[in-house]
C-alpha positions in Angstrom: 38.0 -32.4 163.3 39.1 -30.2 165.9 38.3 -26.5 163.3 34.8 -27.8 163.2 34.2 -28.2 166.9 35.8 -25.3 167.9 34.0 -23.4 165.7 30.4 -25.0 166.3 31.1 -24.5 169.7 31.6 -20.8 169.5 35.5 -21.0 170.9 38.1 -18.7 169.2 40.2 -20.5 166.5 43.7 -20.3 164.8 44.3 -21.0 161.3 47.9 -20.3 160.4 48.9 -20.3 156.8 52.0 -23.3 156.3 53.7 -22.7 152.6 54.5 -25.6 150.9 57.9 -26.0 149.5 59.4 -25.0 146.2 60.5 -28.4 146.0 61.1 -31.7 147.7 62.6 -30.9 151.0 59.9 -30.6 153.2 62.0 -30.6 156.7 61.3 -26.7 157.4 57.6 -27.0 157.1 57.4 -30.0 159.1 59.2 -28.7 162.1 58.0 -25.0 161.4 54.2 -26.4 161.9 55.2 -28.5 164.7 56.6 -25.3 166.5 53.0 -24.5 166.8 51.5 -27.7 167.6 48.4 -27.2 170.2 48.2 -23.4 169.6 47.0 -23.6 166.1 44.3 -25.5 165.6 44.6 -26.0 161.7 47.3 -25.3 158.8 45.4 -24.1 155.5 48.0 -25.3 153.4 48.2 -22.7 150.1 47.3 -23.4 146.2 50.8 -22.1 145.1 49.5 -18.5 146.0 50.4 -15.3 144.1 50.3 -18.2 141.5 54.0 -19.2 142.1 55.2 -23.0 141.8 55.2 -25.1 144.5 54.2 -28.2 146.2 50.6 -28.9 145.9 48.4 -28.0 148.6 47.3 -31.5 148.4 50.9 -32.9 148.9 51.3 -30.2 151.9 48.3 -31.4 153.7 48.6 -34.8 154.0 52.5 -34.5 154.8 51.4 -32.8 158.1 48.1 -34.3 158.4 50.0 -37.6 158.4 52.0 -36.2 161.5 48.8 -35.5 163.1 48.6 -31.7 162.6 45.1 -30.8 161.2 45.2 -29.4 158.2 43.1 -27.6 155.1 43.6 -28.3 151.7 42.7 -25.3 149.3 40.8 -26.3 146.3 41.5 -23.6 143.5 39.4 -23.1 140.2 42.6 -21.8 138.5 44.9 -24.8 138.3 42.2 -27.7 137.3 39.7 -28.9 135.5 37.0 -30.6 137.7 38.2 -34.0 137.1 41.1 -32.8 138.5 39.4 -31.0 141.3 37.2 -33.9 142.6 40.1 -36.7 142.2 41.9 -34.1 144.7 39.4 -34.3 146.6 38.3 -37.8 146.7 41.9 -38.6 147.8 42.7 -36.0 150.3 39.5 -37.3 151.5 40.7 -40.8 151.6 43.6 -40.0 153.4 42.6 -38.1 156.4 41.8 -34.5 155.4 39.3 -33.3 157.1 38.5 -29.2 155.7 38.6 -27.8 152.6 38.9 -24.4 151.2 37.4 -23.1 147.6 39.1 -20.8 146.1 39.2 -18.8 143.1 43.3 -18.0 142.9 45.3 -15.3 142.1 46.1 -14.7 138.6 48.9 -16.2 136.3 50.6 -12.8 135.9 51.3 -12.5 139.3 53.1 -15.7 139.2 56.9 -16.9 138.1 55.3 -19.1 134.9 54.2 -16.5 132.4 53.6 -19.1 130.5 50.9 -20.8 131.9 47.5 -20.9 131.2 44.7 -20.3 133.6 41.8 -23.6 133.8 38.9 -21.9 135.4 36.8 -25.0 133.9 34.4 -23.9 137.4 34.2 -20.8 139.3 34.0 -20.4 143.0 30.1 -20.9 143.3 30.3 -24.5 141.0 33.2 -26.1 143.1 31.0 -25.7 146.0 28.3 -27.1 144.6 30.7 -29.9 143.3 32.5 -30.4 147.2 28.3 -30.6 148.4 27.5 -32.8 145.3 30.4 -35.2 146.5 29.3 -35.5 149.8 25.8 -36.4 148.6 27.5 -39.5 147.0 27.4 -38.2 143.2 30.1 -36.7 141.1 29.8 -33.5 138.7 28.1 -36.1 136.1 25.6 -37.4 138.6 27.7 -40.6 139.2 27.6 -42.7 142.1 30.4 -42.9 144.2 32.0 -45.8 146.3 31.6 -43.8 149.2 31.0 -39.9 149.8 33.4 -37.6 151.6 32.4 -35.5 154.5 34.2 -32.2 154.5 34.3 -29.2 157.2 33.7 -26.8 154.0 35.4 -22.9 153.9 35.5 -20.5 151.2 37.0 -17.0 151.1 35.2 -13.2 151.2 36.1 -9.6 151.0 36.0 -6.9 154.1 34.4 -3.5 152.1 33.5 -0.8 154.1 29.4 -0.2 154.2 28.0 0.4 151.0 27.2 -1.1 147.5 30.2 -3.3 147.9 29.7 -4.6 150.7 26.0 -5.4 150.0 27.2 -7.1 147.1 30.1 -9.2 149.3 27.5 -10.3 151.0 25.0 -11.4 149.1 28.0 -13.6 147.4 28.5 -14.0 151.1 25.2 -15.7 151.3 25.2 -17.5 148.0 28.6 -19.3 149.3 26.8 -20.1 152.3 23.5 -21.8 150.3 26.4 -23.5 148.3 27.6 -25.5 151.5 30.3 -23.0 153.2 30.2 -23.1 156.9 33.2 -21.0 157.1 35.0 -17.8 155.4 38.5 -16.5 155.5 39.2 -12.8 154.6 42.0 -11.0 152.9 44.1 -9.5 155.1 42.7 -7.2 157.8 44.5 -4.5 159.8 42.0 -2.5 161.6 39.8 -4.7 163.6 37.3 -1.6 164.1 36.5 -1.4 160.8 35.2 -5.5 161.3 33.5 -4.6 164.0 31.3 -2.3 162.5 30.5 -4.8 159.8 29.9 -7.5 162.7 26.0 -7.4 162.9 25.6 -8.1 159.5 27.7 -11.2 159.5 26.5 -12.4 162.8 22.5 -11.7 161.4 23.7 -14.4 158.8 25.6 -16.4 161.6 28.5 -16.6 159.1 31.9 -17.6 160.4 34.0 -14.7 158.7 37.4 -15.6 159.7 40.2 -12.5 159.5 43.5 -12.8 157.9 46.4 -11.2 160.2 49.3 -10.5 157.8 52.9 -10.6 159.3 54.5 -6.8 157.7 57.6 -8.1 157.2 59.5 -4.3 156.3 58.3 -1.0 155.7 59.0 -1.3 152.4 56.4 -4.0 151.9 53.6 -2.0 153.9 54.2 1.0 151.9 54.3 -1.6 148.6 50.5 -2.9 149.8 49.2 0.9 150.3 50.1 2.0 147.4 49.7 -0.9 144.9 46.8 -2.7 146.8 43.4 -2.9 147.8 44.0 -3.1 151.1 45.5 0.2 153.5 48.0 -0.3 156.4 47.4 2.9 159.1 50.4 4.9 159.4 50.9 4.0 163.0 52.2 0.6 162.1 54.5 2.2 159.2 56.1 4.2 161.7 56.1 1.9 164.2 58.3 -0.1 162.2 60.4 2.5 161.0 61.6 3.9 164.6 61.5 0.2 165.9 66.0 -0.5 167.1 64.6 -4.2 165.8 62.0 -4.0 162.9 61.5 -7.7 162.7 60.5 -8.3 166.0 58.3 -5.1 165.9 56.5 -6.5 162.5 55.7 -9.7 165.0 54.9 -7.5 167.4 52.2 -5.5 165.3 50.7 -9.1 164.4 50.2 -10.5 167.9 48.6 -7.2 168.6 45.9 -7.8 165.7 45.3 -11.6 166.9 44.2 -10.1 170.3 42.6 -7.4 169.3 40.1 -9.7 166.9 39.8 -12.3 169.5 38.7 -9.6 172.1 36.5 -8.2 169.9 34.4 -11.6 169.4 35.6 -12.9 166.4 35.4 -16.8 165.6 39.1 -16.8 164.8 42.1 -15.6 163.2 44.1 -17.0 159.5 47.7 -16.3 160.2 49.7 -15.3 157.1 53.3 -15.2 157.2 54.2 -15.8 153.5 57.2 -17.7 154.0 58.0 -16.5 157.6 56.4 -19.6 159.6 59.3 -19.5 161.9 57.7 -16.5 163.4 54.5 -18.3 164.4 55.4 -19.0 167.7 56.6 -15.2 168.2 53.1 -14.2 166.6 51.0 -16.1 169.1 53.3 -15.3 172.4 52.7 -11.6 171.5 49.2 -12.2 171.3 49.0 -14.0 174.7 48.3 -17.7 173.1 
């Protein structure tokens, strides 16, 4: 469980973001995550995010985690029922899993099957509770179990700036923490300053808040996030990407940047996120001097 000593231990950590599929050919992944092999220290394997099909996260993980790549399995409220939820558990569990992830999940309308219908049986808060209930050696209905996992246990949060939101964020923050989260990942981040004002209050709860470094991958997209997200990318980057002779490269560029720039400033890590880009791991992590 090399996420959990690394991170009890107070040494900077890399999660990198490894897409499943959208089908059976898993070759790509496989050899994209072994690119990385010793630089990243875990692959949170998505919950078909942006609510698009695709392989499991559960079939994800233990493909790599078979291969000896530590991985962590998303748990998501808005694909299962918790009978669902805990069988995933109990057998990702079984097979050599060690971390887990809670979240909530995007909505169905962002997704390709309009058809579908959202579970949300539990919210965030109960499928902690039912990951710590597990590993107590009970189920949801207070059932014994032939043996209890043990789970290095994440969840995600929001970066606000100062104010009511971010007194609410974190007293969700600390209610995620109570539920049996030792670690958080962000949404994407692109101005570390703006962390690192927010730093003291994170580090008075010794929380583990983990930023998300997305990989731009035009300017098109940037522009796309300002304007249609809750999230702003400064201008700087924008135009860096416009006047760059080779805007891929500068987009990896811009990335390693952010990795550095959150590892010198004290963070415990980084979540890389290159939505379907993994090939550009190794790039990401040369630029930022890993």
């Amino acid at each position: 469980m090399q996420l959990q000593k690394k991170l009890t231990d107070g040494e900077f950590v890399i999660l990198a973001e490894m897409e499943p599929p959208k089908g059976a050919d898993t070759v790509a992944m496989i050899a994209n995550a072994w690119a990385v092999k010793g630089k990243v220290d875990a692959f949170v394997i998505p919950e078909m995010s942006n609510a698009v099909m695709k392989m499991s996260s559960l079939g994800g993980a233990l493909l790599l985690q078979s291969r000896g790549l530590e991985t962590v399995l998303q748990a998501c409220c808005r694909d299962r029922n918790r009978l669902a939820l805990q069988g995933d558990l109990l057998a990702a569990q079984a097979l050599g899993v060690p971390n887990v992830m809670a979240v909530a999940g995007e909505e169905i309308t962002h997704g390709d099957h309009h058809k579908a219908r959202a579970v949300y049986d539990i919210d965030l808060l109960e499928l902690l509770g039912a990951i710590r209930m597990l590993q107590s050696g009970r189920d949801m209905a207070g059932v014994d179990l032939q043996g209890a996992p043990n789970f290095f246990v994440g969840s995600t949060m929001k970066v606000t700036p100062r104010g009511e939101a971010w007194d609410r964020e974190l007293t969700e923050l600390e209610k995620k923490m109570a539920a049996g989260a030792n670690f958080f990942v962000t949404q994407p981040v692109f101005d570390p300053a703006a962390l690192a004002k927010l730093q003291e209050s994170l580090d008075v709860r010794r929380a583990a808040v983990i930023p998300t470094v997305l990989l731009l991958k035009s300017v098109g997209m940037a522009k796309y996030i300002n304007r249609h997200m809750d999230l702003k990318i400064p201008e700087d980057y924008i135009n860096r990407i416009q006047k760059a002779p080779e805007r891929v490269r500068e987009c990896v560029q811009i990335a390693g940047e952010l990795v550095a720039a959150f590892k010198d400033q004290g963070c415990p890590g980084v979540n890389i996120s290159t939505i379907g880009w993994e090939d550009k791991l190794p790039g990401i992590l040369a630029a930022a001097g890993i």
